[in-house]
N, C-alpha and C positions, 0 to 999 in steps of 0.2 A: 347834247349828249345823245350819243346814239344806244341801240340795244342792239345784242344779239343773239338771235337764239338758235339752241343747235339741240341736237339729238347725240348726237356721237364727237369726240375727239380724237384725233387718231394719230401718231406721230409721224412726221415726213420720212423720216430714214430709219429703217430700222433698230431697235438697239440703243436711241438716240433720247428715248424720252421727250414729254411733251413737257416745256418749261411754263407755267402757268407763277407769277410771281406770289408768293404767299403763301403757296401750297407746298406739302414735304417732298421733294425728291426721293427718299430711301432713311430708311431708318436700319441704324444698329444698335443692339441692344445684349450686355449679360446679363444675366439671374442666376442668382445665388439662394441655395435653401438654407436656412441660420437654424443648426441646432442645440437643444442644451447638452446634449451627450456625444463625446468624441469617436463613440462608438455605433452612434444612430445611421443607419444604411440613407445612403441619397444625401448627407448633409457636404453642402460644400465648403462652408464655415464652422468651426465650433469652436467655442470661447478662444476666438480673436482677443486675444487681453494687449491692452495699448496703455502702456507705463513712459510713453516718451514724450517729451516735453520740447515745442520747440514751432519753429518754422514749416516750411514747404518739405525741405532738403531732411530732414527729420522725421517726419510724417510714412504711417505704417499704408503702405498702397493698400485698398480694400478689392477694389474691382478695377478691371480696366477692360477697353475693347478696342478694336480698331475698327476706321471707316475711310474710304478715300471718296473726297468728292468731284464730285462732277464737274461742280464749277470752280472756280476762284472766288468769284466774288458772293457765292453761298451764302447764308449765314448757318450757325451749326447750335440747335440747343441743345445742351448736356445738361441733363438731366438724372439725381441718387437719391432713391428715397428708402428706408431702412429705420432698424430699431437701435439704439445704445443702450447700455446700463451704465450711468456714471456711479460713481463711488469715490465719495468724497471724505476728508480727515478735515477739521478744524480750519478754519476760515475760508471753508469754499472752493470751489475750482468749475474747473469747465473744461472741454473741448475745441478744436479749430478742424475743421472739412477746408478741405481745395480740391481744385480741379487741376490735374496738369494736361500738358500736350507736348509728347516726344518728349518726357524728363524735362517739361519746366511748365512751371507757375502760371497757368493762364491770367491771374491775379496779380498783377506787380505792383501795387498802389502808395505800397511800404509799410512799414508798422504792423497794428495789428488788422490795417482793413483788407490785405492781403489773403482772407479768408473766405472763402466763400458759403461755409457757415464755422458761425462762432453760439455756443451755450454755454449758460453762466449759472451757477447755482451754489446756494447755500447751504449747507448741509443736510436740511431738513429733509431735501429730496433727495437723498444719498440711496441709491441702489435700486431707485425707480425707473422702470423703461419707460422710453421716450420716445415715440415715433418721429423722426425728421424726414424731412426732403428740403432739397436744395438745385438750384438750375443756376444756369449762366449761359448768355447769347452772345459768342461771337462769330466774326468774318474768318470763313476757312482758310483764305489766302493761299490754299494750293488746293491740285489737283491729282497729290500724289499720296500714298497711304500715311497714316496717321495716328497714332496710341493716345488715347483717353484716357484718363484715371478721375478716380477718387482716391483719397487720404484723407487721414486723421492723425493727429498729434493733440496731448493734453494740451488744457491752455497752461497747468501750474504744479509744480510738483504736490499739490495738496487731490488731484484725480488723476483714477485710473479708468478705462475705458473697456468694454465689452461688449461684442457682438454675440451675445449667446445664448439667446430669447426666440422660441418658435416663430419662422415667420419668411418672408422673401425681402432680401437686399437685391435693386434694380439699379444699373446703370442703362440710359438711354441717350443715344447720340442722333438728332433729327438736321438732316440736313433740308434746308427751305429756300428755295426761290426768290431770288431777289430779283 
C-alpha cells in the first residue's frame, strides 16, 4: 500500500468538483423556528396540530427541500431532527415520521416498518416534549432535481401531535461520494 501526500487538491475542470469517495459533495438543508405563539415574529411553524391517522399518503408534510445531484450513483443522507408534544387519551398512542422523495415513500417495506421514525407511549408521558431525529441513506439514482420531505401521521386515534415548543426543526439533505 502506497501513501500519498499532498498539500492542495484542486479540481481538473472547472465547476466540476473534486470527487473524493466518502466525502459530501453539497449539502441542502431547511430551518424552521417552532414557536409557541401564532403571533411570534420570525416563527415559521406554530402549533402545527396533527390529528391524522394513517400511512405515508396521509401524513401532514413538515419540511421539505430540494437538491439535484451530481451523480447517479451518490448516496444521499436525509436527515429531521426537531421537537413534538404527543398528547395522548386512554390506552396510548404514538407518532410515524417518513421521508418521501418526488411524492413517494422512500420507505416501502410495508406495514408498519414503512416509517422511518415511529414513538410509542403510554399515557403517563401525555404532553411531554420530546426531542427526536431521524436519518435515512439512500442511492440518488438521478441527476436531475429532487423534493425531500419529512411527515408525520399519528400512529392511533388515541394521539394528537404538536410542533409548538421553542426551538429549530432541521431538514438536511447530504449528498456523498461513492
Amino acid at each position: 500500500m502506497s501513501t500519498m501526500y499532498v498539500n492542495k487538491v484542486q479540481e481538473l475542470n472547472v465547476g466540476s468538483g473534486v470527487h473524493i469517495p466518502g466525502h459530501p459533495i453539497q449539502i441542502a438543508y431547511d430551518t424552521k423556528t417552532i414557536g409557541n405563539d401564532t403571533n411570534t415574529q420570525g416563527v415559521d411553524i406554530a402549533y402545527l396540530n396533527v390529528s391524522t391517522v394513517g400511512g405515508f399518503g396521509s401524513a401532514v408534510t413538515v419540511q421539505s427541500l430540494n437538491i439535484t445531484p451530481k451523480y447517479a450513483n451518490s448516496k444521499i443522507l436525509l436527515e429531521w431532527t426537531g421537537q413534538f408534544r404527543m398528547n395522548m387519551s386512554a390506552g396510548g398512542g404514538g407518532l410515524n415520521g417518513f421521508f418521501g422523495k418526488d411524492g413517494s415513500n422512500l420507505l416501502t417495506v410495508g406495514g408498519n416498518h414503512d416509517a422511518v421514525l415511529f414513538r410509542y407511549s403510554d399515557t403517563q408521558l401525555s404532553g411531554m416534549y420530546q426531542s427526536e431525529s431521524c436519518r435515512w441513506l439512500f442511492t440518488a439514482g438521478q441527476t436531475t432535481q429532487m423534493t425531500l420531505d419529512f411527515r408525520v401521521s399519528c400512529y392511533n386515534s388515541n394521539a394528537s401531535l404538536q410542533l409548538s415548543h421553542d426551538g429549530i426543526a432541521t431538514l438536511t439533505a447530504t449528498e456523498i461520494a461513492v
